[in-house]
Every structure is written in C-alpha cells, then in structure tokens.
C-alpha positions in Angstrom: 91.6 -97.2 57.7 88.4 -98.7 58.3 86.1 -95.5 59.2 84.0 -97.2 62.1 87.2 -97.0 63.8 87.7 -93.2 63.4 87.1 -91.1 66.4 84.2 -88.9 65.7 86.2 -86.4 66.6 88.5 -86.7 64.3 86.5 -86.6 61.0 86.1 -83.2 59.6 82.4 -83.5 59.4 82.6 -83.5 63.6 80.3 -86.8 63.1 77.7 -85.7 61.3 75.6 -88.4 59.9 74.6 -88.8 56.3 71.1 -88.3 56.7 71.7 -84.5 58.9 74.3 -84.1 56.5 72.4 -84.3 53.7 68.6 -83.0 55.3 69.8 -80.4 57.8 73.4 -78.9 56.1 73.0 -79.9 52.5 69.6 -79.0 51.6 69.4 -75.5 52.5 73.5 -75.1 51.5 72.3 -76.1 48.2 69.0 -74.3 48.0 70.5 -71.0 49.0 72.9 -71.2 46.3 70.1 -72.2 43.3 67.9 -69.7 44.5 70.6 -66.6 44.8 71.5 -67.6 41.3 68.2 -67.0 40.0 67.8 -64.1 41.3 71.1 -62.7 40.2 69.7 -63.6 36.6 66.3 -62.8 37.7 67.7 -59.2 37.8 70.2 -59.0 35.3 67.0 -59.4 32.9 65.4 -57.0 34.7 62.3 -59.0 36.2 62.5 -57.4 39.3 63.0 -53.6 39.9 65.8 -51.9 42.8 69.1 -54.0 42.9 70.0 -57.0 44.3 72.5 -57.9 47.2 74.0 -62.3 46.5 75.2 -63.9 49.0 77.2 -66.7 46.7 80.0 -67.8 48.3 78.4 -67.0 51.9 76.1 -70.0 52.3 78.0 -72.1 54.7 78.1 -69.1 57.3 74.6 -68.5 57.0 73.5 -72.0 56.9 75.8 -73.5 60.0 74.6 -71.3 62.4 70.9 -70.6 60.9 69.8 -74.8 61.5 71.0 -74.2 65.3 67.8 -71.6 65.4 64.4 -73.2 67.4 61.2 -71.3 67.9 61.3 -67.9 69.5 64.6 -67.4 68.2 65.6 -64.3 66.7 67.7 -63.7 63.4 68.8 -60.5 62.7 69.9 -60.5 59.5 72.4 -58.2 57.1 71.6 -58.4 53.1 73.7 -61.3 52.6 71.7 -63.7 55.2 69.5 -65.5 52.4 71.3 -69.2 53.4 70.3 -68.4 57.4 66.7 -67.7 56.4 66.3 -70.6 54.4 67.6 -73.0 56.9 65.5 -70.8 59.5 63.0 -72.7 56.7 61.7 -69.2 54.9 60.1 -71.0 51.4 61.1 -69.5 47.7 57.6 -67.7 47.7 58.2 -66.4 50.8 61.3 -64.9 49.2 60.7 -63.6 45.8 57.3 -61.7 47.0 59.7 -59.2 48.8 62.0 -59.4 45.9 59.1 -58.6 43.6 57.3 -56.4 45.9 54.2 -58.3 45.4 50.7 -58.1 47.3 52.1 -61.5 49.5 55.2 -60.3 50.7 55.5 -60.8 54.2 56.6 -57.0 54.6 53.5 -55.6 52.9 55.8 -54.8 49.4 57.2 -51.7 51.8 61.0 -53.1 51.8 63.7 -52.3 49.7 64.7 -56.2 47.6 66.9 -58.0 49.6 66.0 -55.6 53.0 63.6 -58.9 53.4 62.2 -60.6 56.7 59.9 -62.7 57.9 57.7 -62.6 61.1 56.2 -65.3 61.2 59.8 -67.0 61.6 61.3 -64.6 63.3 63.2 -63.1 61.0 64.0 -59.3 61.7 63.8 -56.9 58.4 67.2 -55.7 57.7 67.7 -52.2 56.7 70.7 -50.0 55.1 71.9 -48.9 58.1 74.9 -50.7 59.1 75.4 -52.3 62.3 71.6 -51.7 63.5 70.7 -55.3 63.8 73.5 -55.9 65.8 71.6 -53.6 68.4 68.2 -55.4 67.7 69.5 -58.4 68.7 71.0 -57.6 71.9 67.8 -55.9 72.8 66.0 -59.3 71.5 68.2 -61.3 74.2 67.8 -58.8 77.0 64.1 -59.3 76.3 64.8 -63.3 76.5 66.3 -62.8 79.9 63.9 -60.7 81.8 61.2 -63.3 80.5 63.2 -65.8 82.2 63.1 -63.8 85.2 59.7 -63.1 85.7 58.9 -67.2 85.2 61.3 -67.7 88.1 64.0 -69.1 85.7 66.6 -66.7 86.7 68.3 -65.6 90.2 69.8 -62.6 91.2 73.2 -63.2 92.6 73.5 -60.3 95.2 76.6 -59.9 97.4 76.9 -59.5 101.2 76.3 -55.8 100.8 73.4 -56.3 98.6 74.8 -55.1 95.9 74.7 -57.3 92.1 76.4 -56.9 89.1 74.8 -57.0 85.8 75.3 -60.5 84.9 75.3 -62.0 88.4 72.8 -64.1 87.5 72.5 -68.4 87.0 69.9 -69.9 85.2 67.6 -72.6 87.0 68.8 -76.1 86.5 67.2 -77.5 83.5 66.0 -74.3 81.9 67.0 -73.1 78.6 67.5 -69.7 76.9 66.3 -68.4 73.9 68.9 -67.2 71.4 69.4 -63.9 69.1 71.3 -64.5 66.2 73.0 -61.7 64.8 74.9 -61.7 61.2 77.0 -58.9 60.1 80.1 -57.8 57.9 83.6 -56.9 58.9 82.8 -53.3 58.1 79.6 -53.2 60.5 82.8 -54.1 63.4 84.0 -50.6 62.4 80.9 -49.1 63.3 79.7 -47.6 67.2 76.6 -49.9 67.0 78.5 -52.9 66.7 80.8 -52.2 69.7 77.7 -50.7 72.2 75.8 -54.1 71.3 78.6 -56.5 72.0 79.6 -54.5 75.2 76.2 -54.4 76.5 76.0 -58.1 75.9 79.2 -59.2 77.2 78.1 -57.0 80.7 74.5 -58.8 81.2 75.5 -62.6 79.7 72.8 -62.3 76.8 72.2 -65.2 75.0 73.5 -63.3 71.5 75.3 -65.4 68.6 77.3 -62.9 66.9 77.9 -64.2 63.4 80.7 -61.7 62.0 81.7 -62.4 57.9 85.0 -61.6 57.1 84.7 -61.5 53.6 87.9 -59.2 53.2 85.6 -55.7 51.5 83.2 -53.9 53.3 81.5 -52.6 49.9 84.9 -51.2 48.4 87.0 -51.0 51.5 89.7 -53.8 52.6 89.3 -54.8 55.8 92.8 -53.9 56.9 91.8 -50.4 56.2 88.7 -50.9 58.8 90.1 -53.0 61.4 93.2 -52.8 63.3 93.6 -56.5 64.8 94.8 -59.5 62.1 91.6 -61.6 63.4 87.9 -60.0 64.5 87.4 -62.5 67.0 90.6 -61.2 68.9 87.5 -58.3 69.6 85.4 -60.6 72.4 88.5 -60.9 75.3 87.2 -57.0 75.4 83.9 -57.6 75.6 83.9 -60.3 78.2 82.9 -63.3 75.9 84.3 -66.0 73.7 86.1 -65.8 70.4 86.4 -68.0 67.8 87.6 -67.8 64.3 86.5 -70.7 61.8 86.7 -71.8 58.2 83.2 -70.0 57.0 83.6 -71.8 53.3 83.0 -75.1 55.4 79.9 -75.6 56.7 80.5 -78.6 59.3 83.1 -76.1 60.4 80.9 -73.2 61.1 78.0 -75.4 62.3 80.4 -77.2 65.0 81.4 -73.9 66.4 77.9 -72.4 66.2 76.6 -75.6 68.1 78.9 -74.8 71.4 78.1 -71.5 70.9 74.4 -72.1 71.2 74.7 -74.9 73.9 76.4 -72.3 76.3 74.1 -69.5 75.9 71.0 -71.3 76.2 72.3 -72.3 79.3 72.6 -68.9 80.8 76.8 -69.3 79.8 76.7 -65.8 77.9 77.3 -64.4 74.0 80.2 -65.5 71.4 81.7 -63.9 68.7 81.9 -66.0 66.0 83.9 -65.1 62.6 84.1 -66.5 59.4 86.4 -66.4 57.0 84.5 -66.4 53.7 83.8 -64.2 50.5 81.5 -63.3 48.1 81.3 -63.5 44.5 79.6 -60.5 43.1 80.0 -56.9 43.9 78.3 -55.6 47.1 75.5 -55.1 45.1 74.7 -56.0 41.2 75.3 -52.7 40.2 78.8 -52.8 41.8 81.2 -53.6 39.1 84.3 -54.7 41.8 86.7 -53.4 40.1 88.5 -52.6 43.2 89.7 -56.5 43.5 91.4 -58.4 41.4 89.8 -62.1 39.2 92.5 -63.9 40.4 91.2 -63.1 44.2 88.0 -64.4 43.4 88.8 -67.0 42.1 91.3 -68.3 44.5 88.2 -68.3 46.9 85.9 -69.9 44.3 88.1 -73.1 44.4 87.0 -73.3 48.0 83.7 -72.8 47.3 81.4 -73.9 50.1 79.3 -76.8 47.9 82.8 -77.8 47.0 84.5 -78.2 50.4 81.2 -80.1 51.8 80.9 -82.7 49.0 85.0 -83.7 49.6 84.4 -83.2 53.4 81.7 -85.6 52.9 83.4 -87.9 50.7 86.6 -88.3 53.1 84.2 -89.2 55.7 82.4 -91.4 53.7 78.4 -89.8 54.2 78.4 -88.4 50.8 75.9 -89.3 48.0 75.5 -88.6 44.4 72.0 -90.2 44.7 70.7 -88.1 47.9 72.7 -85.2 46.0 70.7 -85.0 42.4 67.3 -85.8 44.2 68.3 -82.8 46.8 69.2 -80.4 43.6 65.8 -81.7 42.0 63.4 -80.7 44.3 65.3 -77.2 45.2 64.8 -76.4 41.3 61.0 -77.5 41.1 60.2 -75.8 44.2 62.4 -72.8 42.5 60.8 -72.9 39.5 57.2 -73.5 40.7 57.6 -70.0 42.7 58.5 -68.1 40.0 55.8 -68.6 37.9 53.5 -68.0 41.1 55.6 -64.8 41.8 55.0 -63.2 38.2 51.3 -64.4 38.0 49.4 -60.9 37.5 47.3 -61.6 40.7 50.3 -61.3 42.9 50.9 -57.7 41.7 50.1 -55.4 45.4 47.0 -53.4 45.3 46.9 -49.5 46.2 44.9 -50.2 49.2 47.5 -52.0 50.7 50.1 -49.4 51.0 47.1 -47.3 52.7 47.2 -49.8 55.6 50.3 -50.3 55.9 51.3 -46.8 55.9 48.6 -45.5 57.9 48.0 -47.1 61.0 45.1 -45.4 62.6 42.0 -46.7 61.4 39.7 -44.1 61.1 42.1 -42.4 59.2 42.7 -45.3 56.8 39.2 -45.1 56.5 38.9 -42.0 55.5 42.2 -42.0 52.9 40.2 -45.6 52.0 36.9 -43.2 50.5 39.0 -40.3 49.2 41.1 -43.3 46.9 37.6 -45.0 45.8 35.9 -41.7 45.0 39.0 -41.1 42.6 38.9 -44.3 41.3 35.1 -43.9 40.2 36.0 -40.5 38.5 
C-alpha cells in the first residue's frame, strides 16, 4: 500500500514525521540509553563513589512524556527518570557532576548519585523516600492554579447558595496551564503519599501527569504482591480522573497518550494517570544482584527493547533512517565522551568551602565557620 494513502491514524508512529521522529523521540531515546550505559560501566570500575540506579529499558517512558514538558513545567522525578531529564534537555555535564559529586553539580555535590535534579530546568531532586515527589508535584500544580487565579485566568463556579466545590472552576478561553509531571514505580502506588496526592488532585482538577512504571518489581517485590487490581490505571475511576494503560517499551505509544494527557490539563480538563508497561534491565540498584527473577524474564523484555520497537515502528511507517541514525549515535558519544573527560578533570573536584554554604545558610554564620576553616588551613 502506498503510505501517502495511510490514515495517519492508522500508522503506529500516530504520524509522526521523520524529522520529530528522529530530533524530538530519537535523539534523547538514544542518548539516554548511551549515557546510562556509561555510567553503569562508569561505576562498575569504580570512577564514581555511592551506587548507581539505570534506567535501561525505561527510556521510552521517560522520553514520551518528558518532550511534552515547556517552560515552567515541573518534573518530579524517581531514580530511573534519566530519559525525562534529557529530553527535558539536562546536558551529559550537567549529569555526571551530580554523579561525580563535583564543585559544578547543579545540587552543590550534597545529593546522593542518581538523587539528581536540576533547577534551572525545573527538575525537582528526587530523594529515597518513596512516593514523595508524587506529593511535590500536586503541590507544584496547586501552585500553577492559584497563579492562574490571581491573573484572572480562572473563575469560581459558585452555586445558587453560594456555595463551590473544589474544582468548580473553568479556565478563561484561550489560557493555558502549566503542567507537573510526576514519574514513579508500581511500588510507590502501594504507598499513602501516592494515594493523598492523586486524591487531592482528582478533587481540585490540577494539571498533574502522573507517569506510573510498571516494571513488574518494586526493588525485590512482584507487583502482584503490592497491588491488588490486574492494571494500575484501573486506580484513577477513584480518584476522579482518566486512566490509561500503554505500551511504555514504545515511545510513539507513550508520547501519543502523554500528548492528550497534556492537551487536557493545560486546558483546565484535570490530571491522568498514565501507566506503562515496561522493565528494567539491572537490579534496583548496581549493587542488587536480582536474583529474585529469572534471565529468561529479562530477556523476554529485552527483545522488546525500546530502541528496538522504534526503529521497526519507524521502518513500517517508512520515517526511519540509518543515515539520521549513525549521525544521531555520533554526536550523543562525542558529547558523551567530551563530558567525561571534563567531569574527571582535577579542577572539577568540590572545594570545602562549598559545603560551608550550602550547609549553612545564614551568612554571618558562614562567615564565621568561613575564618575558623582558613585559620586551620594556615596551621
């Protein structure tokens, strides 16, 4: 069949062109996956201290519903988000100077690897308690919709006993919404965080993206030993919003869903619950073993790996490339590489005064630990 004949919506790439295909999906599918890789091996010959948390295997969850992010946007992050922060457009440096701790890192080298952010791109710093950003990022769209209020982008529905509802509300005609964009495991759904956050979202009609990865272990538990219902986005009908399970190994899968997701709570329409059948490769962390699953699970899912299922997506729909391919995996490696050797470079390494400030917020007391550490370091 000729494909200028196809229905758009009936090519598995939802009409994606080759040039978004390749720029927008491909690019940061491909770089999150180079640069987790080097990091695994980055560790394993232990040029970086801690432990180290990949995300292989999660890319296209990240990355089809990280490109969807515009400024102001929030993106609260798990440890496996590195694919949402690179399409967010976070830069290897930017990356391996948490890793490494070093005097650049965004977070002042005060983060646990892999617990990394980024302010200036809104990225929230993940920590190890489970569930918490969930909470963050309903607080982040609560925040988004008062703001509208007070610009006179928002009315108050009240009834004819003056009374409103929490959620009674439209959006002005032509406004948009900022969005919150929340990634977490099927564990974290377990947790009281999780189930306050959607519930308070589903009541007020927050813009919130919830992004939940059902990659079958929450650490070493099986998620049928966590969660009672055969699919997580079964979940929402309670809280008042949307549900929608997708393929999270393909990324013009999860980046269709995330886009009506996005469309209809920038425009006042409320949260979704979004979740994505996916896996990862490696243990929770690299110093889990995984013994608790079998090889031949893994790979099962590693035939469907997500570079895998976009380059035969792309093929059947005729936008892929081996061309656009190689020059993409080119300049992901140089930039790679390039970071590296600026991330080990001795004058990277953080300096003693730097924890001082960052620990220590009041100045005249920084001052003060400030003289006590140079009169030491003159002794």
């Amino acid at each position: 069949m000729n494909s200028k004949k196809i229905n758009q919506k009936q090519k598995k790439s939802f009409g994606v062109d080759q040039q978004t295909a390749f720029e927008v999906l491909y690019h940061p599918l491909l770089k999150a996956r180079l640069l987790d890789e080097r990091m695994v091996k980055l560790f394993n010959q232990g040029r970086f201290g801690g432990t180290y948390f990949s995300g292989c295997g999660q890319e296209a969850t990240n990355v089809g519903a990280g490109v969807h992010m515009v400024e102001g946007d929030i993106l609260a992050p798990s440890h496996r988000q590195l694919g949402a922060m690179v399409a967010r457009g976070i830069t290897a440096k930017r990356v391996l100077a948490q890793v490494y701790s070093t005097a650049e890192s965004p977070d002042g080298a005060q983060q646990h690897p892999c617990h990394f952010g980024d302010p200036e791109l809104d990225i929230v710093s993940p920590t190890g308690h489970v569930a918490i950003q969930v909470v963050l990022a309903a607080g982040s769209a609560y925040a988004y919709l008062l703001d509208a209020y007070r610009k006179g982008d928002v009315k108050i529905n009240w009834d004819k006993d003056g009374i409103v509802w929490a959620g009674n509300w439209t959006l002005k005609k032509g406004s948009k919404l900022n969005c919150a964009f929340a990634f977490f495991g099927d564990g974290a759904t377990a947790k009281g965080d999780f189930h306050e956050s959607v519930n308070f979202a589903g009541i007020h009609k927050l813009p919130v993206i919830y992004m939940a990865e059902n990659n079958i272990w929450a650490e070493s538990v099986h998620v049928t030993e966590n969660v009672p219902v055969e699919r997580l986005s079964d979940r929402a009908a309670a809280y008042g919003m949307p549900g929608v399970t997708v393929d999270g190994q393909n990324v013009f899968e999860v980046y269709h869903a995330v886009q009506e997701a996005v469309e209809r709570a920038r425009s006042g329409g409320g949260p979704t619950l979004v979740e994505c059948l996916t896996y990862r490769y490696h243990g929770h962390s690299m110093i889990d073993p995984a013994d608790y699953r079998t090889d031949e699970e893994v790979e099962k899912w590693k035939k469907r790996d997500p570079l895998i299922v976009f380059e035969q997506v792309a093929k059947e729909d005729g936008i892929w490339s081996d061309k656009l391919a190689k020059e993409t995996e080119d300049r992901i490696n140089n930039e790679i590489e390039e970071a590296i050797d600026w991330v080990e470079d001795e004058s990277t390494k953080p300096k003693p005064d730097q924890f001082i400030d960052v620990t220590f917020r009041d100045p005249k007391f920084n001052d003060a630990i400030r003289k006590r550490w140079e009169k030491r370091k003159n002794v």
